[in-house]
C-alpha angles and dihedrals in degrees: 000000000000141000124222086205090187125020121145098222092174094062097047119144135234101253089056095091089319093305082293105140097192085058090046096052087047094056080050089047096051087054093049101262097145094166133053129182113201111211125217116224093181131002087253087075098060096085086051097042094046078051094063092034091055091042090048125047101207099049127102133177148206134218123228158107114260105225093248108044127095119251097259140233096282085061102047092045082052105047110005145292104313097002123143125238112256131226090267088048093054089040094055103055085043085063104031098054095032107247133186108204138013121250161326092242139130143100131315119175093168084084104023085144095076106050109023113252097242083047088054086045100050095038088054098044082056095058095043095056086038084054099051101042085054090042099228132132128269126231112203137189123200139178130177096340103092097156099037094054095044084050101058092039096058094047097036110034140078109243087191087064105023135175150230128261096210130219090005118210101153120095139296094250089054087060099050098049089044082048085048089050091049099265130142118227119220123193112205120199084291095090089063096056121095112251090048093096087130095058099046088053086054078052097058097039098044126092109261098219085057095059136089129178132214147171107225079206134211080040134064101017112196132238121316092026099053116154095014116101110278118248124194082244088086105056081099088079104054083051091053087045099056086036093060089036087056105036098237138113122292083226087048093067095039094062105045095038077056102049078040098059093048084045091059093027105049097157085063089050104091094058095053120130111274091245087057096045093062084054088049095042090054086047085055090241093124 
């Protein structure tokens, strides 16, 4: 089986399926994708994504802020026109809707124009507090801000918890450090495209028990679907890519990106495929 580790349900388009997500996570489910993680862009998304996650068994979410989103309307009716969500706020719809991780947040200077750089900053610093009082993992998306984000890892998470730094695109060095500080890294249909030289080489020199993969779908969809909107379904191919970087078997890279995925997301655990569960019970994970 297979694990979409990051896929934003809630935002599919209408030409996914129609924009139906039950027939999307049918198409998943007919290529062996048995586990989605829906993924919050602002706090206003939680009511729609418990939503998905209560309609659809094998569907879990996160709660967050995306670094360059505004606050949304359920903050400012809260505190006040333009105000950020706190650490209680992230923390209770992390544990109002249920959800298993914290994010997506971080740091991304390519457009450091839209949300100002100290808001970024302070909004990231806040999840990252929020994720490791609750104790849940943090999914984290940067881009073009390698130290910064280190920086603020290494003062602010939980390496006992961890986290994932999402649809990496930065360097080799930047993994391994995150690894070092107790981070999963997750390659996105990116790594299939033709000028990603750079990132099929971090597949091949990871760990692979150190690795997830994802489709960030409805966006970046991976070769040959390239310039279509991205479904969980082809999450398969990011896999077959890093299987044939790597010389290794397709089913090889299903299994441990699986067992991968329920190591970093406990709280999804429980509800694994039986057949997943025997490989997590001999991990000691259940």
């Amino acid at each position: 089986m297979f694990v979409d580790s990051h896929c934003h349900l809630d935002r599919l388009s209408e030409q996914t399926h129609g924009g139906d997500i039950a027939a999307t996570l049918d198409a998943a489910r007919a290529a062996h994708v048995s586990q989605f993680l829906a993924v919050a862009v602002t706090l206003d998304d939680m009511p729609q994504l418990a939503a998905i996650a209560r309609a659809h068994h094998d569907v879990v979410i996160s709660a967050g802020l995306h670094p360059l989103h505004s606050a949304g309307k359920n903050s400012t009716e809260k505190h006040g026109s333009g105000s950020e969500p706190s650490v209680a706020d992230i923390k209770e719809a992390a544990e109002q809707y249920g959800a298993v991780a914290i994010g997506e947040t971080g740091l991304d200077y390519h457009y450091r124009d839209s949300v100002p750089v100290e808001l970024q900053h302070e909004r990231f610093k806040r999840h990252l507090i929020a994720a490791r009082e609750l104790e849940l993992p943090v999914i984290v998306h940067t881009r073009e801000a390698k130290e910064e984000t280190l920086a603020l890892l290494r003062e602010y998470s939980d390496p006992r918890v961890g986290g994932v730094l999402h649809c990496f695109t930065e360097d080799l060095a930047m993994a391994r450090e995150a690894v070092r500080l107790g981070f999963y890294i997750s390659l996105s249909g990116i790594i299939t495209f033709r000028n990603a030289a750079p990132l099929r080489e971090l597949a091949r020199q990871l760990p692979l028990d150190r690795l997830l993969i994802e489709t960030d779908s409805p966006y970046l969809a991976p070769v040959p679907y390239r310039g279509k909107p991205n479904e969980p379904a082809w999450v398969v191919e990011v896999a077959e890519c890093i299987a044939q970087e790597r010389g290794i078997s397709v089913d090889e890279v299903a299994m441990q990106t699986t067992v991968n995925f329920y190591q970093l997301f406990r709280a999804a655990a429980p509800d694994a495929p039986e057949h997943v569960k025997e490989a997590l019970v001999q991990s000691g994970l259940l």
